[in-house]
C-alpha positions as CSV (number, residue, x, y, z in Angstrom):
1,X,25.0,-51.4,67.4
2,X,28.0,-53.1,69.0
3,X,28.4,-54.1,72.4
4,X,31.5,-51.4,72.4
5,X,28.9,-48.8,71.1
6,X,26.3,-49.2,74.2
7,X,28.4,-49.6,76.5
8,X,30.4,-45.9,76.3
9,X,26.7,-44.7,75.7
10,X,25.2,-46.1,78.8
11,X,28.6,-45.1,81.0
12,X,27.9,-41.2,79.9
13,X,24.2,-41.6,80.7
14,X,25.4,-42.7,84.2
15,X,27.5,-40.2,84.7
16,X,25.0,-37.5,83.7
17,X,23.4,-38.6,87.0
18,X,26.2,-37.5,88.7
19,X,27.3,-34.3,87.9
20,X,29.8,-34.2,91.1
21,X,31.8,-37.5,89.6
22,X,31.9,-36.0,85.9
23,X,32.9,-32.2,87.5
24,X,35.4,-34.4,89.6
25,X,36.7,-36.2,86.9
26,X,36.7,-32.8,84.6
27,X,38.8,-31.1,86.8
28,X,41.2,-34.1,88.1
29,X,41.8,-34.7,84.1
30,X,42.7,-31.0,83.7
31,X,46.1,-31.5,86.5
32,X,47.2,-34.5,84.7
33,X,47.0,-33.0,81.8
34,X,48.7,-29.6,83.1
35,X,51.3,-32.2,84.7
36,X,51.9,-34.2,81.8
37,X,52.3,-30.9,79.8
38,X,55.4,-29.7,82.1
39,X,57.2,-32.7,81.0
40,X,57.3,-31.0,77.9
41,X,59.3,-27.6,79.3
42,X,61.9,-27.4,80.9
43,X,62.5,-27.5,84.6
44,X,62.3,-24.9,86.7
45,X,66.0,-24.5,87.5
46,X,66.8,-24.3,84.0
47,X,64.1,-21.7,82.8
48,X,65.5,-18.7,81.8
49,X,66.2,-15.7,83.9
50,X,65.8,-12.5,82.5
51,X,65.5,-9.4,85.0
52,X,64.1,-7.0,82.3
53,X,61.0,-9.0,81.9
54,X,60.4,-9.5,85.4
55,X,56.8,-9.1,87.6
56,X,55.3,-8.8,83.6
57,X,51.6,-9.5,82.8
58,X,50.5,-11.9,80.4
59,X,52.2,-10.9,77.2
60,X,53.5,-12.7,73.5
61,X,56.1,-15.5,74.9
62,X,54.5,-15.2,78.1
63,X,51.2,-16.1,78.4
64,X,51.1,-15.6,82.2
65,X,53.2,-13.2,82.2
66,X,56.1,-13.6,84.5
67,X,57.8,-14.3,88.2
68,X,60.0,-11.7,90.3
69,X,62.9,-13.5,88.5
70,X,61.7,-13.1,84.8
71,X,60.8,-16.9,84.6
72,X,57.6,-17.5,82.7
73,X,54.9,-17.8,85.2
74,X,52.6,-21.3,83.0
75,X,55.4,-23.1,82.9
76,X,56.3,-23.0,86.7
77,X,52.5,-23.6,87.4
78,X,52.7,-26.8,85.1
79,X,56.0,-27.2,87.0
80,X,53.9,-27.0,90.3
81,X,50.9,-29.6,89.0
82,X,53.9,-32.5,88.5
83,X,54.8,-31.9,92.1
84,X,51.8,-31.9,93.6
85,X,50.2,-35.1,91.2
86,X,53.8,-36.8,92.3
87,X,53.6,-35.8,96.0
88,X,50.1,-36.9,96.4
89,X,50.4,-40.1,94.4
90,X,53.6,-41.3,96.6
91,X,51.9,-39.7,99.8
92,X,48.8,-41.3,98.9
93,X,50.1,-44.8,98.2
94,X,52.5,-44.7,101.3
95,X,49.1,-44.0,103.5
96,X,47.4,-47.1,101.5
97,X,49.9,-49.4,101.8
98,X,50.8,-48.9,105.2
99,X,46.9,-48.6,106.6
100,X,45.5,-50.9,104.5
101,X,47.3,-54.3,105.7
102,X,47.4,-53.1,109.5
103,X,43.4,-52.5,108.6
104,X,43.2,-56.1,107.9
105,X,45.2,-57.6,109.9
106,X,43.6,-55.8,112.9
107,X,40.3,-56.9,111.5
108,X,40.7,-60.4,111.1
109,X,43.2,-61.4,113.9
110,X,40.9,-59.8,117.1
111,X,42.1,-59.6,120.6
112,X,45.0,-58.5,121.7
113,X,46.4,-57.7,117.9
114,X,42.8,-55.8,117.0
115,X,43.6,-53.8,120.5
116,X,47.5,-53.0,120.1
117,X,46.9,-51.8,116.6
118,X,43.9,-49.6,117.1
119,X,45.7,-47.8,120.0
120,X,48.6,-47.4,117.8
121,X,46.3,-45.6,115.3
122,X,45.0,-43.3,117.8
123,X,48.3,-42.0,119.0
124,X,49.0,-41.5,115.3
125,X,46.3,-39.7,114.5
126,X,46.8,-37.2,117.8
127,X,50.1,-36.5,116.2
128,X,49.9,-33.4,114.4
129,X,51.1,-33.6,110.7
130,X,53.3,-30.2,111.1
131,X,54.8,-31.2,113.5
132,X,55.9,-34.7,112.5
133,X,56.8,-32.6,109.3
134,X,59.1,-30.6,111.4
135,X,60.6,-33.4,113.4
136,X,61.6,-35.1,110.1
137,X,62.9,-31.8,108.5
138,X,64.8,-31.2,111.6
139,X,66.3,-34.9,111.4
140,X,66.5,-35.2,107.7
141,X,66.8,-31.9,106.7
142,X,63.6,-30.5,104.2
143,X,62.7,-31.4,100.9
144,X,60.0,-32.7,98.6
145,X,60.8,-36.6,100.1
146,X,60.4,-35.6,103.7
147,X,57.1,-33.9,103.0
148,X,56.2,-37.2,101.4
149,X,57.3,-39.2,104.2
150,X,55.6,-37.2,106.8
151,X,52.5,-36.7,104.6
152,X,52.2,-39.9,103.6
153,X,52.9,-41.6,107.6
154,X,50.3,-39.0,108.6
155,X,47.7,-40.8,106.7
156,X,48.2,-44.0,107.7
157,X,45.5,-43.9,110.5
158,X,42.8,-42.9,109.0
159,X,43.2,-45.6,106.3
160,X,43.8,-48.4,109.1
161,X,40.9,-47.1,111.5
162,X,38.4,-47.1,107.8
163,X,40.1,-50.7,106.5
164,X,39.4,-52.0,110.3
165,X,35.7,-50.7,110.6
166,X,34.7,-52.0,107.1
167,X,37.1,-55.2,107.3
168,X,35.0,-55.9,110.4
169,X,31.7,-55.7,109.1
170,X,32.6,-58.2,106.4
171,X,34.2,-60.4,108.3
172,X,30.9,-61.4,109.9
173,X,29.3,-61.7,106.6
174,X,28.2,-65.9,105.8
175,X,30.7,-66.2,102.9
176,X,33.7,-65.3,105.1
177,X,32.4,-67.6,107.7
178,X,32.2,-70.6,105.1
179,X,35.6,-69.9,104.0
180,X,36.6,-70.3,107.3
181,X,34.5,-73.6,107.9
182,X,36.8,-74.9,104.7
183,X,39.7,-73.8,106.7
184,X,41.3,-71.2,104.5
185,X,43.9,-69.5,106.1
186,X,42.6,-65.6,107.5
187,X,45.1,-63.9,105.2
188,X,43.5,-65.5,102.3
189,X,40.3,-64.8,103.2
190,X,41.1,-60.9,103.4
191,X,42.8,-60.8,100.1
192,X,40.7,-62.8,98.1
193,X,36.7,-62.3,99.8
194,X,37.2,-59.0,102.3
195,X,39.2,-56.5,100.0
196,X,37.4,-56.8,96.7
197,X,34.1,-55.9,99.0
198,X,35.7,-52.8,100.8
199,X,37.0,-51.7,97.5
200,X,34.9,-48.5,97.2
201,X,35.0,-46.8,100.8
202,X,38.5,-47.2,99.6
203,X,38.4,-45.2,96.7
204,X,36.8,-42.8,98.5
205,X,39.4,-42.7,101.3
206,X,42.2,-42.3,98.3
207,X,40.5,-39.6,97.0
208,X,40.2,-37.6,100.2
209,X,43.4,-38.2,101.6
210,X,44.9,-37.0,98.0
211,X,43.0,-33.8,98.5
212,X,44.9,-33.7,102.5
213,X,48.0,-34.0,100.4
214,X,47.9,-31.6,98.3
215,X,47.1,-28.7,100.8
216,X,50.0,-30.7,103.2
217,X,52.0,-30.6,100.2
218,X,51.1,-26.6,99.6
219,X,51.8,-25.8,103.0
220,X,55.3,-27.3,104.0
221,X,56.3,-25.8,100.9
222,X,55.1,-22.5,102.1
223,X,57.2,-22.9,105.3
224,X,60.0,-24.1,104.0
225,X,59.7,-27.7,104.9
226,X,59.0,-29.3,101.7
227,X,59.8,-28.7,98.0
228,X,63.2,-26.8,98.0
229,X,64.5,-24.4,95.1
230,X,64.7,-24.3,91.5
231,X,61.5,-27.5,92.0
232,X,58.0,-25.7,91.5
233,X,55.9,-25.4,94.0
234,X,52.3,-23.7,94.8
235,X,53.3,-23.0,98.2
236,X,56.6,-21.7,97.4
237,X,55.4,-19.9,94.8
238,X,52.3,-18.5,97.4
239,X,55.0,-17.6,99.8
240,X,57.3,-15.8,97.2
241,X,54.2,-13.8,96.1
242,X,53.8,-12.0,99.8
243,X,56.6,-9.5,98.6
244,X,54.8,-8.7,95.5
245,X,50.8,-9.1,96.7
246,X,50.1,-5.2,95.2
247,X,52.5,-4.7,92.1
248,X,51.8,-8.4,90.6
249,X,48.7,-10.2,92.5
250,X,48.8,-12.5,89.9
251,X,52.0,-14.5,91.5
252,X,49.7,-15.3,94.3
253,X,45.8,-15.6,92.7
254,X,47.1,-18.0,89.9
255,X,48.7,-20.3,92.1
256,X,45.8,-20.3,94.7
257,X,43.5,-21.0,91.7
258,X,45.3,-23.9,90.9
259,X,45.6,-25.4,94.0
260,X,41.8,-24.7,95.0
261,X,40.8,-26.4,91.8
262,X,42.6,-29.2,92.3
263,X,41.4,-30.0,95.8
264,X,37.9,-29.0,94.7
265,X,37.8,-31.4,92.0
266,X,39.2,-34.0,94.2
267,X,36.7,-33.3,96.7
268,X,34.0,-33.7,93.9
269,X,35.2,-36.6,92.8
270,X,35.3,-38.6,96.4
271,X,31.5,-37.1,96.7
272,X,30.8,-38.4,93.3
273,X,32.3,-41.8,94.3
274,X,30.3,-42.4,96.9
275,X,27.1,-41.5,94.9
276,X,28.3,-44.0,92.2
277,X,29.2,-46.8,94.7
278,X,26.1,-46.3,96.7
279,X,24.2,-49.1,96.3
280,X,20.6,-47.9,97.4
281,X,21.4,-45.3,94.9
């Protein structure tokens, strides 16, 4: 048996350990796939409106059945998964990139820096997300970037306050203080010994605050502060549903599903993660 053959086999034993990471991993496989399948329809604006075929249940050519507007009802909920795997990659990666280097730099530097920064991160984090998602609509007008913006700026403390508390752990450790003693330069030291060893609280951290996005994502939508007309959305499509809750449930159930599953399965999968990375486990 090749090294290529035992190595698959052992990762699956692994993950039979863990059935959170491989549920996790199930169900965060299912909305890429659901969002790489929308790239194959068309979008949303372009679907076909048909007022005959309108608040149908699942049917031939419909499998779904069908919106207030006749559209097919799968299509705008794979529609709905590329908005909310795009939203919560951008919002995700804006949170990371912003927290992670103020994490560091807070971490390393000390003082007066470590002090300025971490009361910076408070004040952020007492700022309610809807209501910097309102400021910004109100200043920028809404959409599906503003909803990014704001989810994505929202985040930002939590990922400095975790890169700080971890950063500062390590930075006591004897390796960072003998690459100090050889005078490398602090920034160095962060990216090349600190990061690789806070690497999995902060895939943990990216899972979670992906799972924040969605729902932020689902409900500026639902207000009217994020994703705008013809774009699917699950929280447009949730608040479209209120007028037809008793003739076609399904409008609101199927889009719930989807966005419960999707948050569940990236709740599993930070869970799982942390099992994994545990290392007394």
């Amino acid at each position: 048996m090749t090294e290529g053959q035992v190595l698959p086999s052992s990762l699956l034993q692994r993950l039979r350990g863990h059935p959170r990471l491989l549920a996790g991993l199930t169900l965060w496989g299912l909305l890429m796939a659901a969002a790489a399948a929308s790239l194959l329809l068309p979008e949303a604006g372009q679907l076909p409106v048909d007022l005959a075929r309108r608040l149908q249940g699942p049917g031939p050519g419909h499998w779904l059945g069908t919106d207030a507007l006749g559209r097919d009802l799968l299509s705008l909920l794979l529609g709905g998964a590329r908005n909310a795997l795009g939203v919560g990659l951008i919002a995700t990666g804006l949170s990371l990139g912003l927290g992670l280097p103020l994490g560091l730099l807070a971490a390393s530097q000390g003082g007066w820096v470590d002090r300025l920064i971490s009361r910076l991160g408070d004040l952020g984090q007492a700022f309610p997300a809807l209501l910097l998602a309102i400021l910004m609509a109100a200043s920028l007008g809404p959409g599906m970037g503003v909803a990014m913006l704001a989810i994505g700026l929202h985040g930002v403390p939590a990922c400095l306050r975790l890169v700080r508390a971890a950063a500062r752990v390590q930075w006591q450790r004897d390796y960072v203080r003998a690459a100090r003693a050889f005078g490398r330069p602090g920034w160095q030291i962060a990216r090349v010994h600190v990061l690789p060893n806070i690497a999995s609280p902060l895939l943990v951290l990216a899972s979670n605050q992906f799972a924040l996005a969605l729902l932020a994502e689902a409900a500026l939508a639902y207000l009217g502060l994020g994703t705008q007309a013809p774009a699917p959305s699950w929280g447009r499509m949730l608040a479209e549903a209120q007028t037809w809750l008793f003739e076609a449930p399904q409008l609101a159930l199927l889009p719930g599903l989807c966005l419960m599953l999707s948050v569940l399965g990236l709740q599993l999968l930070a869970d799982g993660l942390r099992d994994w990375l545990d290392p007394r486990g």
